[in-house]
BALOBA-1460 file (C-alpha; in Angstrom, 3 decimals):
// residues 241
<rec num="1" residu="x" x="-0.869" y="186.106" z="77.898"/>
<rec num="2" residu="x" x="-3.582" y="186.022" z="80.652"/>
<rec num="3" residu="x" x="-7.002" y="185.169" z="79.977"/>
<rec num="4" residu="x" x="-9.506" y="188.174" z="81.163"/>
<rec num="5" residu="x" x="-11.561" y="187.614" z="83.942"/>
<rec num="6" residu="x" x="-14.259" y="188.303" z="82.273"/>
<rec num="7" residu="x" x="-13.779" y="185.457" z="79.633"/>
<rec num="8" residu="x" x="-12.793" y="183.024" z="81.852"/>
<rec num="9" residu="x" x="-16.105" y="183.209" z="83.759"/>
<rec num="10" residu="x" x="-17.760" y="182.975" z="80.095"/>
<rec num="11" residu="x" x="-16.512" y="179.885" z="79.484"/>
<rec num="12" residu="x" x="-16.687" y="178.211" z="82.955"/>
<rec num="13" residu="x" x="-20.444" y="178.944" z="82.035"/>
<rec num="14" residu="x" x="-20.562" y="177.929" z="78.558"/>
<rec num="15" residu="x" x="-18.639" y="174.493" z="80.001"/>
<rec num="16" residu="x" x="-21.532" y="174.308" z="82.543"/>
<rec num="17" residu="x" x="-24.252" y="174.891" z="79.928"/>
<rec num="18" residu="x" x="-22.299" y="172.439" z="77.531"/>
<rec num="19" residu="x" x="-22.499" y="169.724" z="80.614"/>
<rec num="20" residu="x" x="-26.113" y="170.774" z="81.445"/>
<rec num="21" residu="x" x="-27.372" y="169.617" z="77.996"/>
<rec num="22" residu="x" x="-25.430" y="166.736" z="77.688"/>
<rec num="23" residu="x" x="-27.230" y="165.565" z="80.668"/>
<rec num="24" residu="x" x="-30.635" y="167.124" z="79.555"/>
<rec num="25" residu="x" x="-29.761" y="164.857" z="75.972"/>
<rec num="26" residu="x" x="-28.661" y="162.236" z="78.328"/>
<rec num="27" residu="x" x="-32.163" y="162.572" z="80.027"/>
<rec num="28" residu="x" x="-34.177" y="162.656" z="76.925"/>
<rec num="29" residu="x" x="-32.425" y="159.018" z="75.201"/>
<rec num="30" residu="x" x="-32.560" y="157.691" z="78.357"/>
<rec num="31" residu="x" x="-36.631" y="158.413" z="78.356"/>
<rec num="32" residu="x" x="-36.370" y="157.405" z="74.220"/>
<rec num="33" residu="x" x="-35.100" y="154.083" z="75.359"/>
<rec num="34" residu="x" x="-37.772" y="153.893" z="77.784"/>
<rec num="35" residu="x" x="-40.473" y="154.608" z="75.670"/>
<rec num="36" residu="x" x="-39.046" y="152.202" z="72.743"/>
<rec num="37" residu="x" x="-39.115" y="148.820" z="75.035"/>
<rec num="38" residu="x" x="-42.414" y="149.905" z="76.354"/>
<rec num="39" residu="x" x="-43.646" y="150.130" z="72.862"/>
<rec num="40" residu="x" x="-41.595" y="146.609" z="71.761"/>
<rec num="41" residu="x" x="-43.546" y="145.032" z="75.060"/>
<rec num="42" residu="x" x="-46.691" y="146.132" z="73.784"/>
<rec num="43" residu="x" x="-46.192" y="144.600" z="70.803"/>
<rec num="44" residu="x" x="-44.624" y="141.445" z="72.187"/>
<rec num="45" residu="x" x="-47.958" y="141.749" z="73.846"/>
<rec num="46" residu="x" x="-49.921" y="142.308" z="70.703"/>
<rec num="47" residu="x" x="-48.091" y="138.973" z="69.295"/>
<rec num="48" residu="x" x="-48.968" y="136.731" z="72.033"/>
<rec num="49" residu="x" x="-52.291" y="137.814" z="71.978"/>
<rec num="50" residu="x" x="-53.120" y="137.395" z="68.069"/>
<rec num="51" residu="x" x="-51.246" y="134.330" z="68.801"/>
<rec num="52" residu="x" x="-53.273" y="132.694" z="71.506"/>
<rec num="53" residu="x" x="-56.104" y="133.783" z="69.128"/>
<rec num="54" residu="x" x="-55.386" y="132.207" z="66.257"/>
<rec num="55" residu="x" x="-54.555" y="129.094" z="68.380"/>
<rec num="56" residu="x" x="-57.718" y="128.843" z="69.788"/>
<rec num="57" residu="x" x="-58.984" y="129.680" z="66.438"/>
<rec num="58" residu="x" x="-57.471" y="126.404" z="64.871"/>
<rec num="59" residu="x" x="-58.794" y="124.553" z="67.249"/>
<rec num="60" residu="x" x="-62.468" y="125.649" z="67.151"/>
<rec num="61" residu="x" x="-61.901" y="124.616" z="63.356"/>
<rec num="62" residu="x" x="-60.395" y="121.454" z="64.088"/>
<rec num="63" residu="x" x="-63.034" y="120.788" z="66.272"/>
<rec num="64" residu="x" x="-65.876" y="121.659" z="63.978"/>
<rec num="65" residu="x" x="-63.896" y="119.392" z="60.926"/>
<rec num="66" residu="x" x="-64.115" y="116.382" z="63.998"/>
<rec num="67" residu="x" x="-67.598" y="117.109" z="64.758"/>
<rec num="68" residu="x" x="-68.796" y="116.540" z="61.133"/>
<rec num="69" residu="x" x="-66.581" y="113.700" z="60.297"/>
<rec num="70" residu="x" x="-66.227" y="111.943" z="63.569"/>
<rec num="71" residu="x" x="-64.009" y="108.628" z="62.212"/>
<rec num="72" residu="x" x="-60.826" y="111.565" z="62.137"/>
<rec num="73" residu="x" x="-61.187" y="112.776" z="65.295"/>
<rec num="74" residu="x" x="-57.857" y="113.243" z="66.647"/>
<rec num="75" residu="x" x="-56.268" y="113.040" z="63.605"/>
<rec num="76" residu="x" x="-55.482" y="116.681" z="63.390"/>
<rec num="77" residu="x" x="-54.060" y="116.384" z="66.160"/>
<rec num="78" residu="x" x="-51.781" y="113.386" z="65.486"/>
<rec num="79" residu="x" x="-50.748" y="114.442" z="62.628"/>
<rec num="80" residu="x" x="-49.235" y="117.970" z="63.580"/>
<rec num="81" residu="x" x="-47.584" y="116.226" z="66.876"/>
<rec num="82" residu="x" x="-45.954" y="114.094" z="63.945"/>
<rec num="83" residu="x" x="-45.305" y="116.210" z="61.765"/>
<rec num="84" residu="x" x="-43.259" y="118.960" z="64.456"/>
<rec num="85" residu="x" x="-41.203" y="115.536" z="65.463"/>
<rec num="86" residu="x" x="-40.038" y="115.165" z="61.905"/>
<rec num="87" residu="x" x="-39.426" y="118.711" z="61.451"/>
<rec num="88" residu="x" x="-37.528" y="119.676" z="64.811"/>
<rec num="89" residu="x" x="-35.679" y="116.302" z="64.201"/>
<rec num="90" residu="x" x="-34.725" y="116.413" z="60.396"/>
<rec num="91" residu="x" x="-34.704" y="119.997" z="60.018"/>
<rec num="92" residu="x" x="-34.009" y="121.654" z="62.945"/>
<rec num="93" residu="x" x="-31.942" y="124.732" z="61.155"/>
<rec num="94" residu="x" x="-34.904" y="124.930" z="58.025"/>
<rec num="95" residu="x" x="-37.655" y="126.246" z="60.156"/>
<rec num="96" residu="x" x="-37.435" y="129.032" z="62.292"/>
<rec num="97" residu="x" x="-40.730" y="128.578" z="64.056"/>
<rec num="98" residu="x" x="-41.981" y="125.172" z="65.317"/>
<rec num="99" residu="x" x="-45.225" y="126.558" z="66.517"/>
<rec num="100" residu="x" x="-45.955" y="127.736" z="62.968"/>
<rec num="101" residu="x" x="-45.139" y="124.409" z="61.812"/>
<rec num="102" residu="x" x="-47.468" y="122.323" z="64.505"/>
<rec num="103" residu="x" x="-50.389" y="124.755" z="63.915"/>
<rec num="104" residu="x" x="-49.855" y="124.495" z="59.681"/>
<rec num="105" residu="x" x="-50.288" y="120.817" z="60.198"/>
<rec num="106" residu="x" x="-53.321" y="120.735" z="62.310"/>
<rec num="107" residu="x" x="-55.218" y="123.062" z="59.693"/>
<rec num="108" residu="x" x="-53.954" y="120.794" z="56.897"/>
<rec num="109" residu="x" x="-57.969" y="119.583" z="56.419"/>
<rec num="110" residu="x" x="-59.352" y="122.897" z="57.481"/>
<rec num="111" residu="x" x="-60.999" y="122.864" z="54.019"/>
<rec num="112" residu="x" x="-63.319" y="119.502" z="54.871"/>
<rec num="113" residu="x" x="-65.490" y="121.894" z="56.505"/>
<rec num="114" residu="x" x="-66.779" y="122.947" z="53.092"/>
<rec num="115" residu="x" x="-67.331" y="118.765" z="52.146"/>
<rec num="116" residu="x" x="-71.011" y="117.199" z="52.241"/>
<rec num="117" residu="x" x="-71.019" y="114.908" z="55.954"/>
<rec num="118" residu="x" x="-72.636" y="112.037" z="53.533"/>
<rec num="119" residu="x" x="-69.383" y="112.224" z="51.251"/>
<rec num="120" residu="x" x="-67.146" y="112.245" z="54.884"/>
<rec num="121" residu="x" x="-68.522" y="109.966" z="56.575"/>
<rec num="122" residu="x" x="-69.854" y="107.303" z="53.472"/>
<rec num="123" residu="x" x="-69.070" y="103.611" z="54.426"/>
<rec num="124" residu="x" x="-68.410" y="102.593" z="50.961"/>
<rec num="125" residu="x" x="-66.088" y="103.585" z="48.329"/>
<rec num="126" residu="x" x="-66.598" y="106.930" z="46.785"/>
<rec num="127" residu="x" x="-67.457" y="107.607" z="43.348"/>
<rec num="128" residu="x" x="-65.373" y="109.332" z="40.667"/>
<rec num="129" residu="x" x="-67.449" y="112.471" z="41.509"/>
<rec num="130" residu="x" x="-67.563" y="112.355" z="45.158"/>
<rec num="131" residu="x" x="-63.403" y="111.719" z="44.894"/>
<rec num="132" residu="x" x="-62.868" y="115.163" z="43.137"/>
<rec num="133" residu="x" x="-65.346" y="116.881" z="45.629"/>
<rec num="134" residu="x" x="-63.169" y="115.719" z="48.697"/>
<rec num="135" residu="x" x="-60.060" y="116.897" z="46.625"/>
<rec num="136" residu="x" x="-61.421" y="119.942" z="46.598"/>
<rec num="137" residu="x" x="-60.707" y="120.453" z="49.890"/>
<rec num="138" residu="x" x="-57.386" y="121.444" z="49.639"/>
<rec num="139" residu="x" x="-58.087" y="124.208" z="47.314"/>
<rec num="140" residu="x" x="-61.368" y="125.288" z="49.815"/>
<rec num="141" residu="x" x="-58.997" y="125.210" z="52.542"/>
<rec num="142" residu="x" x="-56.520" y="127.429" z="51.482"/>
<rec num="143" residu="x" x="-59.341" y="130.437" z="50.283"/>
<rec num="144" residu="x" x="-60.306" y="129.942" z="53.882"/>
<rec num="145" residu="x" x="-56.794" y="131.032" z="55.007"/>
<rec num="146" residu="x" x="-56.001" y="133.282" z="52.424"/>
<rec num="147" residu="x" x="-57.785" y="136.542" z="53.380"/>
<rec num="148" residu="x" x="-56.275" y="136.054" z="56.830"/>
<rec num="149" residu="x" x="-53.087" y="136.540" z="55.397"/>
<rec num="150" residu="x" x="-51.278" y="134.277" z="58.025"/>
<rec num="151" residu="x" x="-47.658" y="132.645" z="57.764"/>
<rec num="152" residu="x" x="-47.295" y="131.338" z="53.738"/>
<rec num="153" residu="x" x="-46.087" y="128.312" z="55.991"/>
<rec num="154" residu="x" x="-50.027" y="127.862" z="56.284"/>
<rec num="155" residu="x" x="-51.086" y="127.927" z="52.881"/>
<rec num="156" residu="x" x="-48.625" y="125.876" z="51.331"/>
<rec num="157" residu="x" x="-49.564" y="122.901" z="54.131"/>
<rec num="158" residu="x" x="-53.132" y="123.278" z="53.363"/>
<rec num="159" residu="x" x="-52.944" y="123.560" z="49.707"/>
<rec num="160" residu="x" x="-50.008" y="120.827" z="48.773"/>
<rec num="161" residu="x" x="-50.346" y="118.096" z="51.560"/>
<rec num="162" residu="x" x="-51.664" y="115.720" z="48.949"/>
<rec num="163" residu="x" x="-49.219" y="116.313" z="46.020"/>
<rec num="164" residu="x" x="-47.258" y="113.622" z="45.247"/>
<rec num="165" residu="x" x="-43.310" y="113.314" z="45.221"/>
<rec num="166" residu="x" x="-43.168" y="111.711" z="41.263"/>
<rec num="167" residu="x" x="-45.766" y="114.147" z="40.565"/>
<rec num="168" residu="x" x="-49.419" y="112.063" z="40.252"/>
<rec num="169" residu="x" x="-50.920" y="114.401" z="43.260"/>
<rec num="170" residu="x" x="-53.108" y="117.117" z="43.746"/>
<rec num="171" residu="x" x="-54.403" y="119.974" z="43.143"/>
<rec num="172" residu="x" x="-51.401" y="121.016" z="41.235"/>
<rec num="173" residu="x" x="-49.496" y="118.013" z="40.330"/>
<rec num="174" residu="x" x="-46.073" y="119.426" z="41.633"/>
<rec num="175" residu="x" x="-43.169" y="116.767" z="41.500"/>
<rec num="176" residu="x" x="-40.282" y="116.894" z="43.745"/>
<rec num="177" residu="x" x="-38.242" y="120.009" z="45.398"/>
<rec num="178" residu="x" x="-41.720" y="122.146" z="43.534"/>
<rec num="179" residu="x" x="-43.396" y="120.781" z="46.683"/>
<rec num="180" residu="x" x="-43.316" y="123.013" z="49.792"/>
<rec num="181" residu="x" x="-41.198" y="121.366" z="52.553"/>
<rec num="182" residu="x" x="-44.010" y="121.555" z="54.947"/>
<rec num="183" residu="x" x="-46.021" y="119.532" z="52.933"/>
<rec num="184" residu="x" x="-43.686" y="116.716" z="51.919"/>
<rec num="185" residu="x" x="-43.813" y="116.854" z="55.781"/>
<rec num="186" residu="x" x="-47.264" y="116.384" z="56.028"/>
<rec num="187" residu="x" x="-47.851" y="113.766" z="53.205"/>
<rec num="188" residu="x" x="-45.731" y="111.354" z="54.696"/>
<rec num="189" residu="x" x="-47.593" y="111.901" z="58.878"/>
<rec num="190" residu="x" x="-50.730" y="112.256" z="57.275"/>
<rec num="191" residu="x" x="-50.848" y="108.989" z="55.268"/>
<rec num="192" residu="x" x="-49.163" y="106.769" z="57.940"/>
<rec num="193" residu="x" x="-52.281" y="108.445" z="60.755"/>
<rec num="194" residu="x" x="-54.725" y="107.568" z="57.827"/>
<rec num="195" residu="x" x="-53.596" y="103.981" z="57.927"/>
<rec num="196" residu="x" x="-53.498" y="103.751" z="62.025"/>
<rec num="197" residu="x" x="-56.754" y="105.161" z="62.460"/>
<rec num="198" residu="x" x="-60.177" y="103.481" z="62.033"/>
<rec num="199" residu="x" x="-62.252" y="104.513" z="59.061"/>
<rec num="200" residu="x" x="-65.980" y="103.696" z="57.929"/>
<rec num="201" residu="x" x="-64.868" y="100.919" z="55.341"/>
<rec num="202" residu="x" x="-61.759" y="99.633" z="57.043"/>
<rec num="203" residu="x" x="-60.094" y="98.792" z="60.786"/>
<rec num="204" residu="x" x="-56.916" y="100.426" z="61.789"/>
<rec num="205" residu="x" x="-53.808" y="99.103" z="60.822"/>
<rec num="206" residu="x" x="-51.294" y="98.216" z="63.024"/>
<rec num="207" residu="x" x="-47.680" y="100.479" z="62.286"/>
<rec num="208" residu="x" x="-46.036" y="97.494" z="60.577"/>
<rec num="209" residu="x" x="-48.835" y="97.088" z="58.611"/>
<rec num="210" residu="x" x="-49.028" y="100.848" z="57.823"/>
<rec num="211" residu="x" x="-45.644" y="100.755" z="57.167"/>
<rec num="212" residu="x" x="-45.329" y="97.948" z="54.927"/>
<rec num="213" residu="x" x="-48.641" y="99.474" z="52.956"/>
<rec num="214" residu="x" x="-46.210" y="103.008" z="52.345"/>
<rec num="215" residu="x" x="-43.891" y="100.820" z="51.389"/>
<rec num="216" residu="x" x="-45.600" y="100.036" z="48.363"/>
<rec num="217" residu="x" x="-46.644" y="103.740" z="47.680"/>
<rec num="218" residu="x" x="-43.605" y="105.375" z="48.015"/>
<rec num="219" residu="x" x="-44.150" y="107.485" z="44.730"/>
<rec num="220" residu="x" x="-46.377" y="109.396" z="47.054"/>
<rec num="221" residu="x" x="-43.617" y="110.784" z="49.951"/>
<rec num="222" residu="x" x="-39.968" y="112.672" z="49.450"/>
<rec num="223" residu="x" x="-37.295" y="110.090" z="49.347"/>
<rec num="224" residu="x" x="-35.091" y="111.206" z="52.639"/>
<rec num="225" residu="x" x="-38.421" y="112.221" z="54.225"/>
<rec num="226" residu="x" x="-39.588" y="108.890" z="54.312"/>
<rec num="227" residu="x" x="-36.372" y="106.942" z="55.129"/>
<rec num="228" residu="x" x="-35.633" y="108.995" z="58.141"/>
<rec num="229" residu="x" x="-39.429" y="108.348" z="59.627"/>
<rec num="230" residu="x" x="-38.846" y="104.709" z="58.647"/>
<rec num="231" residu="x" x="-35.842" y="104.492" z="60.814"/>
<rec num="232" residu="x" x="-37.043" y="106.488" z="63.563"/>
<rec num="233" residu="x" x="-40.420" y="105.143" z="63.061"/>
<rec num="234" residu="x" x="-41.032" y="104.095" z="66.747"/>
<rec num="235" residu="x" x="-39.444" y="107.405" z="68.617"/>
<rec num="236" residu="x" x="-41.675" y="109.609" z="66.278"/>
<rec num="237" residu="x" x="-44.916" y="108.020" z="66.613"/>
<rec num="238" residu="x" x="-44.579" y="107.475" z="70.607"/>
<rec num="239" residu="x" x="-47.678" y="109.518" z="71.842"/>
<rec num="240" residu="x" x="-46.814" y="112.568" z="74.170"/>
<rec num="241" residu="x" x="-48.274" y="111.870" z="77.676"/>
């Protein structure tokens, strides 16, 4: 049976209207997409930006720690350089963001800031009260973070770098696998640029000196930690030109 004429014209039109708003739909994802990576670029943008802050951020605190305690300048510094080498080394697949990692270790003393200069910079051994008053630091430095509300990856640098592996650290006394990753990191790159660096009641040591000195407190660092900077002890600690 033929169609009418009249019904073959209605749906040559309703196939042209069907086409039109396809491409009108067509249009308006196309113009979705658009305005979706615009929006992901501004806050790629957005990122950067509070990124490039807080870096600048760490380093005005770095610099003020340095400024009040002048015997560790650079050791911020050294220490996070280290402590990225370990962990893009060693655990390459553990942390997904190396920049997170450098910047955690160069606030690891953020919380000096909040330490007398006499107790910092006193030539002499310290007393039993001056000691807990520059342990405190790790506890002050993490309440400085904390309202920020950063990367954990920060807090758990600042708070545990001085915990111990059997357990005789601080502030918590965590033992073992309890301690953050990051720290165990930082114990081992912060105690070795202790040792290396000048103080007020000592010269720097040389590495196999510092080395041989860890040796004896290796209560203090994470087993595998250790061994793998003692073995690559030379490649890690070669200063970036």
């Amino acid at each position: 049976m033929d169609i009418p004429e009249k019904s073959q014209k209605q749906i040559i039109s309703d196939q042209k209207q069907t086409i039109s708003d396809q491409k009108q739909t067509i249009s308006d994802q196309k113009q979705i997409i658009s305005d979706q990576k615009q929006t992901i670029c501004d806050i790629k943008d957005e990122i950067m930006t509070f990124r490039e802050v807080l870096k600048r951020t760490s380093i005005l605190l770095v610099n003020a720690i340095e400024l009040r305690d002048p015997y560790t300048k650079g050791h911020s510094d050294h220490v996070s350089e280290l402590t990225e080498k370990i962990a893009r080394l060693a655990f390459s697949e553990t942390f997904p963001n190396f920049e997170i990692v450098k910047m955690a270790a160069l606030l690891h003393d953020v919380g000096k800031i909040g330490i007398s200069e006499t107790v910092l910079n006193k030539p002499t051994l310290l007393t039993d009260a001056e000691f807990i008053m520059v342990k405190f630091h790790t506890n002050l430095g993490e309440r400085l973070v904390k309202p920020l509300m950063l990367d954990n990856l920060l807090r758990e640098a600042i708070l545990h770098h001085h915990e111990n592996f059997d357990g005789s650290g601080y502030p918590d006394g965590l033992r073992g696998q309890e301690i953050p990753l990051i720290a165990r990191i930082i114990r081992v790159a912060d105690y070795f640029d202790a040792l290396t660096s000048s103080r007020p009641y000592r010269a720097a040591m040389s590495k196999d000196k510092a080395i041989e000195v860890m040796k004896k407190n290796q209560h203090c660092f994470d087993p595998e930690i250790f061994k793998f900077f003692t073995s690559n002890i030379y490649r890690l600690t070669r200063r970036s030109t």
